[in-house]
Each structure stands twice: as C-alpha cells, then as structure tokens.
C-alpha positions as CSV (number, residue, x, y, z in Angstrom):
1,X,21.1,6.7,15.7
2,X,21.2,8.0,12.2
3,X,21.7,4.2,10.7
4,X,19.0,2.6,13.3
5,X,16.5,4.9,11.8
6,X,13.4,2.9,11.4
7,X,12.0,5.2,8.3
8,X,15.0,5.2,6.1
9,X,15.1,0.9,6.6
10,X,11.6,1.4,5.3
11,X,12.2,3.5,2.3
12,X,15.7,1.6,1.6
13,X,13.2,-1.8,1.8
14,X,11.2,0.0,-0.8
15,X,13.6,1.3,-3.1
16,X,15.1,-2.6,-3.0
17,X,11.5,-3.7,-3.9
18,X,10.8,-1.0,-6.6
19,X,14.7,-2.2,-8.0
20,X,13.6,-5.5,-8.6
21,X,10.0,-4.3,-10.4
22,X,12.1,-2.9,-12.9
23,X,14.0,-5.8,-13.2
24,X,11.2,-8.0,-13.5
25,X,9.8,-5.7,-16.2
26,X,12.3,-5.9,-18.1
27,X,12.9,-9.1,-18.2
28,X,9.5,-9.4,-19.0
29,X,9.9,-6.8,-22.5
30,X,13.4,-8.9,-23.4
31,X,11.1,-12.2,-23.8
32,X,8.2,-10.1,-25.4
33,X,8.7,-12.4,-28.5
34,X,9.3,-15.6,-26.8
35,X,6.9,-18.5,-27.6
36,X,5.5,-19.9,-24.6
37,X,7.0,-17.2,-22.0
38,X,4.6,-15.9,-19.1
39,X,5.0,-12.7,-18.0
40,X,6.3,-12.3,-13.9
41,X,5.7,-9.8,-11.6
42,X,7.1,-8.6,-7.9
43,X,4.0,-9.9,-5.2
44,X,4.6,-7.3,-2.3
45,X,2.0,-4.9,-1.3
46,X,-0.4,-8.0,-0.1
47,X,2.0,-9.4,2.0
48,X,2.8,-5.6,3.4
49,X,-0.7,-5.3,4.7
50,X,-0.7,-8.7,6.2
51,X,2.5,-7.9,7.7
52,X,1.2,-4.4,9.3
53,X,-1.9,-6.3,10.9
54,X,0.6,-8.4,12.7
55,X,2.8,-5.6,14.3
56,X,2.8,-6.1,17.9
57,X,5.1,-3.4,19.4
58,X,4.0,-0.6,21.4
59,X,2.6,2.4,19.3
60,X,1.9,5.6,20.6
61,X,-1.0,6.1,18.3
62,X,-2.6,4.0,16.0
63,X,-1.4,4.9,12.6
64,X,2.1,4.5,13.7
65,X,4.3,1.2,12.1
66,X,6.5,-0.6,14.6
67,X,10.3,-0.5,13.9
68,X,12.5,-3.9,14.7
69,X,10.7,-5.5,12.3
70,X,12.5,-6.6,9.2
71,X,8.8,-6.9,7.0
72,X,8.0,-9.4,4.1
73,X,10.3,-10.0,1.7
74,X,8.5,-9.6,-1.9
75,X,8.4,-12.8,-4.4
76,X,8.6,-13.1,-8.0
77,X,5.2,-14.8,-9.1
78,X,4.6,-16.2,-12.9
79,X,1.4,-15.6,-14.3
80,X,0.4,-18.2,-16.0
81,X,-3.3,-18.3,-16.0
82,X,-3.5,-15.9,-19.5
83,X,-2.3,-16.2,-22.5
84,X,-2.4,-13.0,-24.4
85,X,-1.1,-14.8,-27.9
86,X,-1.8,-17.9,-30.2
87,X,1.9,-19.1,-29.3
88,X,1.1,-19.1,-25.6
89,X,3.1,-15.6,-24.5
90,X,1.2,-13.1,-22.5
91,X,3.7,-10.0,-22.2
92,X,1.5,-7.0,-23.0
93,X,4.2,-4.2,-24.4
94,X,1.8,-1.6,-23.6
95,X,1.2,-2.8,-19.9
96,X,4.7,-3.4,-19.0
97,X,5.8,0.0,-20.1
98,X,2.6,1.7,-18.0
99,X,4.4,-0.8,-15.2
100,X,7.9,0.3,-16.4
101,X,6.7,4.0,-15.9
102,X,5.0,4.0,-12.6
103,X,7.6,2.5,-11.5
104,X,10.2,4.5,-12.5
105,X,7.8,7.2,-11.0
106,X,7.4,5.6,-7.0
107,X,11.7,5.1,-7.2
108,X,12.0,8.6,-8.0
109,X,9.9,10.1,-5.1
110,X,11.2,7.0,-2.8
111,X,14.8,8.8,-3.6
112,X,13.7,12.3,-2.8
113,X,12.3,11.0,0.3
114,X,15.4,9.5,1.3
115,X,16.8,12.7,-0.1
116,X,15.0,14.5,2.0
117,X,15.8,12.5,5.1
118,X,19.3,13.0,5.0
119,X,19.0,16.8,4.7
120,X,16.5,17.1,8.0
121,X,19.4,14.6,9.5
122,X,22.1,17.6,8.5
123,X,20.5,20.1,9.7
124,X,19.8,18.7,13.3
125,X,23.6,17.3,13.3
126,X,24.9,21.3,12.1
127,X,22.0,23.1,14.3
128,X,22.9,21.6,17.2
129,X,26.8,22.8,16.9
130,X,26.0,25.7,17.0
C-alpha cells in the first residue's frame, strides 16, 4: 500500500531528523552570546550505519535496506569538550550558519524526493484506470 511504503517512512524519518537539525541550530545562534552555553548538535548518521549493519530481513540484493524496521532515533548531544571563547561559549556563527545552510539544502531535496514519490504513485494509480 501507498502508506506502507517503506521509502517514503525513510525519507519522512529523514525529513523529521533534518527538522530537528535546524532546530538545534537555532537554538544554538539564539544563545550565541550566552556565557557558559555549549553548542548541541543532532547524533544520527552513526547510529544509521550501525543500524544498517544490523538489518536481518531478506534482501534480494545486497545494497538493498530492509523495510519493518523503524531505525535509530537521533539524540541531541552537548559538546562540551571546546570552548571557542574566554567566557566559556563555543557557538561558532560562521559554522552554524554553513550547518544552517546544508541543512536547509538536504530538506529541500528530501522534499522533492518525496515530491517526486507521490507523482510516480499518481501516475501508476491514473495509468492503470485507464
């Protein structure tokens, strides 16, 4: 079924994840003159690869991800090892708006994918009553 579809789950999961990057972010530019404030930031890709290695459903070739699983959830992870200023903060403006960007960036084309998803779904649903 059109809901059931394994590849949308996959791009909604990513969309949710690339939501709550942006979040972070800017949470992270609000407190960029906060003394003491460390900067956080969405821990996800990692956990994706260890969750692929586990997949243990049948594949019909290798490169192929197994759908009923519902994946790693990401985590929001302080860094608090650096201290970029004297007063203890360590929110880089410049890096957080390259991470605001790219960001911005993967949403967009995880949208057109989606986009595009839907329309191949359409067009097998009005094809076929014909």
């Amino acid at each position: 079924m059109l809901w059931d579809d394994p590849v949308l789950g996959g791009l909604a999961k990513s969309l949710d994840v690339a939501a709550l990057r942006q979040k972070v972010t800017a949470q992270n530019l609000a407190n960029l003159n906060t003394p003491g404030y460390k900067r956080s930031y969405v821990f996800f890709s990692e956990e994706l690869g260890k969750a692929k290695e586990k997949l243990d459903l049948k594949k019909t070739d290798p490169r192929h991800l197994s759908a009923g699983s519902s994946g790693p959830e990401p985590r929001i992870e302080a860094e608090n090892s650096t201290s970029q200023r004297s007063d203890g903060n360590n929110v880089d403006l410049d890096q957080e708006m390259l991470n605001m960007v790219e960001n911005q960036l993967r949403y967009n084309a995880l949208v057109q994918k989606i986009s595009d998803r839907y329309a191949e779904w359409r067009y097998i649903i009005n094809e076929g009553r014909r």
